[in-house]
Each structure stands twice: as structure tokens, then as C-alpha cells.
C-alpha positions in Angstrom: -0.6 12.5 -0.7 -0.2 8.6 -1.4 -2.2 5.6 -2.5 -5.9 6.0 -2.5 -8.2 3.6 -2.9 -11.5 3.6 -5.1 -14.3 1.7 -2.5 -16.2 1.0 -5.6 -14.2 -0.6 -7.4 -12.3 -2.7 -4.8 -14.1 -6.3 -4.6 -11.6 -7.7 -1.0 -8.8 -9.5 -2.8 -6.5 -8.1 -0.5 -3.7 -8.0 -3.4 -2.6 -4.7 -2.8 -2.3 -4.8 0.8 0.5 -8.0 -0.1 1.6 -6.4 -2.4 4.0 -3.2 -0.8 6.7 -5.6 1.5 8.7 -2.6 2.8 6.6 -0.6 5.0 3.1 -2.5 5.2 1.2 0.6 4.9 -2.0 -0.6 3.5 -4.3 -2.9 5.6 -7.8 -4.6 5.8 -10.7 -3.3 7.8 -13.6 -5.9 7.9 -16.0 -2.9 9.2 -16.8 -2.3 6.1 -14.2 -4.3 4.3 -12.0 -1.7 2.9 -8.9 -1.1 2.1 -7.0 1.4 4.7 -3.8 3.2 3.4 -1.5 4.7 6.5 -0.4 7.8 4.8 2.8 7.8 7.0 4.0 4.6 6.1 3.2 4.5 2.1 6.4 5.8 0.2 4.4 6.0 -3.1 6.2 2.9 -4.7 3.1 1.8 -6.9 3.4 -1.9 -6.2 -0.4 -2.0 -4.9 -1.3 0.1 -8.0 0.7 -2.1 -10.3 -1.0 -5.4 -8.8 -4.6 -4.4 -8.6 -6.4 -6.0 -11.6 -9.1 -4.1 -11.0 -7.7 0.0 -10.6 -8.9 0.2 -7.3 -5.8 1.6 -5.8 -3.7 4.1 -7.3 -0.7 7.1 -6.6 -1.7 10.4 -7.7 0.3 11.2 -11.5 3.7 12.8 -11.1 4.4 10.9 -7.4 8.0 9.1 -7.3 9.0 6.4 -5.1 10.6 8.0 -2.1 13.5 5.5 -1.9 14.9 7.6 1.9 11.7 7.2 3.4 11.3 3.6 2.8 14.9 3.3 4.2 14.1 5.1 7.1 10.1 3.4 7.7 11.6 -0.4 7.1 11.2 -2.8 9.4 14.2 -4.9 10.3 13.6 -8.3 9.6 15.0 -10.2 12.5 16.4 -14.1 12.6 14.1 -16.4 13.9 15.9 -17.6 17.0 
């Protein structure tokens, strides 16, 4: 299990969904403006947890980042050419 989000607590700041750089696993669906988390792509690093002022978002107790799978789900950022 990752990241889940609270709907009644989440007002559309979007913070969390900037906030996890690695894997981009959380993401913005206007119909009905919530916050969607791609449980194959979140490696529980608690960044959109940490970031949400208002605990709309968080990672179940006793989850730890899962530094291989972020290696493995990271997108390689390319040159611009």
C-alpha cells in the first residue's frame, strides 16, 4: 500500500503532486478534482506527506522509502538537444 489521499481534506493545491520528483506517481483529475496516486509508481518516500499543510495525503505507519524501486521506476532525464 502507498500514499492515500483524504478527499475531505484536500482543498486542489496540487503540492503533493510537485512534490515526489522521482517517479511522478501522484496526479490531478479535474473530474472531480482529486488527487490520483499510481500505486506502481509511488515508492512510499513521504515527500507529498511531508508537504501537505493540510494532512490530506499520507503513507501508512511503518512504510520505508523503497530506495530500489525508485532506482528502477526513474525516469531518465534527457539533455535538451
Amino acid at each position: 500500500m502507498s500514499a492515500v489521499v483524504d478527499h475531505e481534506r484536500r482543498v486542489g493545491c496540487e503540492l503533493c503532486a510537485r512534490a515526489c520528483n522521482a517517479t511522478h506517481p501522484l496526479s490531478l483529475d479535474l473530474e472531480p478534482s482529486w488527487i490520483r496516486v499510481d500505486r506502481d509508481l509511488c515508492w512510499d518516500c513521504r515527500a507529498c506527506e511531508r508537504i501537505c499543510p493540510f494532512g490530506a495525503i499520507v503513507v501508512p505507519a511503518g512504510r520505508q522509502p523503497d530506495m530500489e524501486r525508485r532506482d528502477a521506476l526513474r525516469t531518465p532525464h534527457r539533455a535538451a538537444t
